[in-house]
C-alpha positions, 0 to 999 in steps of 0.5 A, a space after each residue: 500500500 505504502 504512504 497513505 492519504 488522509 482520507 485512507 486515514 479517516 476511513 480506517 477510523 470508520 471502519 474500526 469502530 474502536 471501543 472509545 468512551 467519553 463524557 459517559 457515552 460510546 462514541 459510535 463514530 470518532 470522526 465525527 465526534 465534536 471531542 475529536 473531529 478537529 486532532 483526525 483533520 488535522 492528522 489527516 492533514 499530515 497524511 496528505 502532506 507527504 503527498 504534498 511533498 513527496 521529495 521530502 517525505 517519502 522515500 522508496 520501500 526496500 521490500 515492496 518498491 512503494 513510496 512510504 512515510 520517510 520518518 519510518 526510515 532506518 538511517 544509514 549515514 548522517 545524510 540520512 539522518 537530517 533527511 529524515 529530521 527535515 521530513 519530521 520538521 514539516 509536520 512539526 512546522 504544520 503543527 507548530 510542535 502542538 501535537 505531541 503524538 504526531 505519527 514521527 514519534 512512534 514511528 521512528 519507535 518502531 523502526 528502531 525496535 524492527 532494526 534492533 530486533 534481534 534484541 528481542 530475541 533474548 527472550 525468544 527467538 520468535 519475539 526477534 522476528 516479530 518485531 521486525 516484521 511488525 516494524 515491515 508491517 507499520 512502514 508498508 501499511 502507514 499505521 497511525 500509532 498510538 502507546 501506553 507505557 505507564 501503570 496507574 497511579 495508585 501507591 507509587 511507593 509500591 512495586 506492581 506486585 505488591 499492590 492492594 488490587 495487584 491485578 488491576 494494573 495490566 498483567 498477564 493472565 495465562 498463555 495459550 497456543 493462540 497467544 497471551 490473555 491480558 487483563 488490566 488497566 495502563 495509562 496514558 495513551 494520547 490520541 488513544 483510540 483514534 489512531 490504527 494500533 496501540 503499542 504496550 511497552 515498559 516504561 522509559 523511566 521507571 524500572 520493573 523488579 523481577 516480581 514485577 514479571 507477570 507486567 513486565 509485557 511488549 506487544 502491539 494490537 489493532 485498537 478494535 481488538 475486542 476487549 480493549 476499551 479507550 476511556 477518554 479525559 474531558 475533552 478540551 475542544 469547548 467549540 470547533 470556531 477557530 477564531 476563539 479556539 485556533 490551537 484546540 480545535 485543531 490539536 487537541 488529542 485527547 489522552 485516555 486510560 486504557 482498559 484491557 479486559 482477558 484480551 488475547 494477544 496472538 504470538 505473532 504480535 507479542 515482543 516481550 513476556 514475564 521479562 522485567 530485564 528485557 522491559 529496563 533495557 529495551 529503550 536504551 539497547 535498542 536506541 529507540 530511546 535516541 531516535 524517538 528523542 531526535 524526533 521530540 527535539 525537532 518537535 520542540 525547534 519547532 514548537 519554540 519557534 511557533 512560540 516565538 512567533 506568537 511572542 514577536 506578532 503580540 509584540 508588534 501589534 500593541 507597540 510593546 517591541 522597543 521596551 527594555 524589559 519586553 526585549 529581554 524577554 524575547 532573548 529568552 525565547 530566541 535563547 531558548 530555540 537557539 540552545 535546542 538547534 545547537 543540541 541539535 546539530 551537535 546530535 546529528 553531526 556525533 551519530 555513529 552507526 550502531 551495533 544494529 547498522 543505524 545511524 543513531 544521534 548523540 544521545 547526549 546531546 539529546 539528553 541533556 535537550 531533553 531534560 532541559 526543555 521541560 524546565 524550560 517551557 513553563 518559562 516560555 508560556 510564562 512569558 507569553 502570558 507576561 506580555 500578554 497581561 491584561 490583554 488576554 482577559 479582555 478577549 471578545 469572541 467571534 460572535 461578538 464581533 459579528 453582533 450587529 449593535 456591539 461588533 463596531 464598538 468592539 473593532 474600535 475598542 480593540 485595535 493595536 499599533 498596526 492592526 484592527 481590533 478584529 485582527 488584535 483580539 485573533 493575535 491575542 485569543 491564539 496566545 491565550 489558547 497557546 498559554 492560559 485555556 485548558 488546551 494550553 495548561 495542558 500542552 504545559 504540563 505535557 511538557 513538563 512530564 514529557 519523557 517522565 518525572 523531570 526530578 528523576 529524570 535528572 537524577 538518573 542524568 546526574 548519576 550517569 553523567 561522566 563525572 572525573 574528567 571534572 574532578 580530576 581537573 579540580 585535583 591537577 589544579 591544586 596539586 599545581 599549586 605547590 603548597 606544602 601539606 602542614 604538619 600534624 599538631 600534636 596535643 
């Protein structure tokens, strides 16, 4: 089949019918749906813009000689590597870095792990060829992914096992000739329901003790396997006109609690079973976790740089560019895109090929990006909102300047520098709902616990960190010195 087009898309969600709860009530057609509408077109969208640009994101199959999705491509060289970076950038720049499940992310997930496959083989040899399979399966097909990586918050000073309920997290009930019976509950999977397929992995940062086997599980299903049930958050769409609501009505993905209820897993989808040591090491041996990072990096160029330009746009239309203190703020933001370009740069122009034959960025340089930019954006939004300041509370909508008695008031009342009020408020409603709406609290907190607990995160980073070339630097320092070493005084 190869690449598909956004209508391919929607008419797959059509026809899955996929288990999908929200607001109390089955929804019997997510396309259509008020809560989802908006994130399907959008993804459709993305679909159709690789036939747009079909130079720039797709590239030829190596089994079936189609034209398939260039972020599933396995780079070779550093060439290959920015290509399939320039590729992710066009939907990120579409997005403006909004959609935090874009289809890049999972795919350059599953094309790590079909690579390194043989990796899997470590629990069985099957589960090896399963995985590269699936890997031909997703590029072939285009499959929209979304996953699940999180057990639910319930006694986090506990391991699964020793839970009050220790059967409610997602565990493994028994195995069969056909395959493994699961049942159970996993958080937290964004645009859970209205993609093809849902990827189950361990966790990329907390790790699994040995009696934590039995939901120590890899596997991937159609999201219509029976059994399997989205159960959707509020959703954050409040209308679908984008003059009030420009970003969530549009972007707004939805995340979901996952429930799995004896669901079968036939063999041939399952990557990893009752193996808490192959789930810890899977992200890093594998190096999904690099490439999955080098598509969250280009996600977060772009998204800085949307911000920018929502910053730079309010800036200009009510006159506040030439002061002091609103420059400054500015510089923290182009600060801010030009640190993440360099981490950047420097990740792609260190990849080495791995044991597995990719070209794999310098995961230091991503991991410090990627611990960096969830303390950093909060300021971002911050600032957005500092600028802003009272502007974005008297924000009229789009009705009202369409009232015949109080929409020319408000066109007055409204204009800036150098627009009209229409304009301005348009200006100031896109800054609200980037930073102040529940879609914007939301994209806040997204990115503050992207990759996981941001504390642990770093402590994790400062324990690996590669600490005595620094301190052995401080050592030849003082012995350079030359300062002879007093003797002892004795009483």
């Amino acid at each position: 089949m190869g690449a598909k087009t956004g209508q391919q898309y929607i008419d797959r969600l059509k026809k899955a019918n996929n288990n999908v709860y929200i607001h109390g009530e089955r929804v019997d057609d997510v396309t259509e749906h008020p809560a989802f509408k908006g994130a399907i077109q959008s993804m459709a969208n993305l679909y159709d813009l690789q036939h747009e640009k079909p130079e720039k994101m797709l590239y030829t199959s190596p089994i079936t000689g189609d034209k398939v999705g260039k972020s599933f491509m396995a780079p070779k060289t550093i060439d290959d590597l920015i290509e399939r970076r320039e590729a992710i950038m066009e939907w990120q720049h579409f997005t403006g870095g909004l959609m935090g499940r874009s289809p890049d992310y999972l795919n350059a997930d599953v094309m790590a792990m079909g690579t390194a496959s043989e990796f899997f083989a470590e629990g069985d040899p099957m589960f090896a060829e399963n995985a590269r399979k699936y890997y031909e399966y997703a590029r072939e097909n285009d499959l929209s992914l979304t996953h699940t990586l999180i057990h639910p918050q319930v006694n986090r000073a506990k391991i699964q096992a020793e839970q009050k309920d220790a059967n409610m997290a997602l565990h493994l009930v028994k195995k069969t000739d056909e395959g493994i019976i699961v049942d159970g509950i996993r958080l937290l999977a964004t645009q859970g329901g209205i993609t093809d397929e849902i990827l189950v992995f361990p966790s990329t940062v907390v790790k699994a003790d040995v009696k934590d086997d039995p939901y120590s599980l890899a596997f991937a299903l159609p999201n219509n396997t029976p059994g399997l049930k989205y159960l959707s958050r509020e959703a954050f769409v409040h209308s679908e006109n984008k003059f009030d609501h420009p970003l969530s009505a549009n972007f707004e993905e939805g995340d979901t609690i996952v429930s799995f209820d004896n669901v079968l897993v036939p063999w041939d989808r399952v990557f990893v079973c009752e193996n808490s040591s192959i789930c810890n090491r899977a992200f890093g041996e594998t190096n999904a976790v690099a490439h999955m990072a080098h598509q969250v990096i280009a996600k977060n160029v772009a998204k800085t740089e949307f911000v920018l330009g929502v910053v730079l746009t309010l800036m200009d239309s009510i006159g506040i560019d030439g002061f002091q203190h609103v420059k400054d703020k500015g510089t923290e933001i182009m600060l801010a895109l030009e640190t993440m370009k360099s981490h950047m740069y420097r990740a792609e122009h260190n990849a080495k090929l791995d044991k597995w034959g990719m070209m794999t960025p310098d995961f230091n340089a991503l991991d410090a990006a990627r611990n960096w930019y969830p303390r950093t954006y909060p300021r971002l939004a911050e600032i957005v909102r500092i600028l802003g300041a009272s502007g974005l509370m008297g924000i009229p909508t789009h009705a009202d300047f369409n009232h015949e008695e109080i929409g020319p008031i408000l066109h007055r009342a409204m204009q800036g520098k150098n627009v009209e009020g229409y304009e301005r408020v348009q200006i100031f409603r896109l800054a609200w709902d980037l930073t102040m709406s529940a879609f914007g609290n939301r994209q806040t907190h997204y990115e503050y616990y992207f990759f996981g607990d941001p504390i642990k995160m770093g402590m994790a980073y400062f324990d690996k960190y590669d600490k005595e070339p620094y301190k052995e630097m401080v050592r030849d320092f003082l012995k350079r010195q030359n300062v002879s070493k007093p003797g002892l005084i004795k009483a």
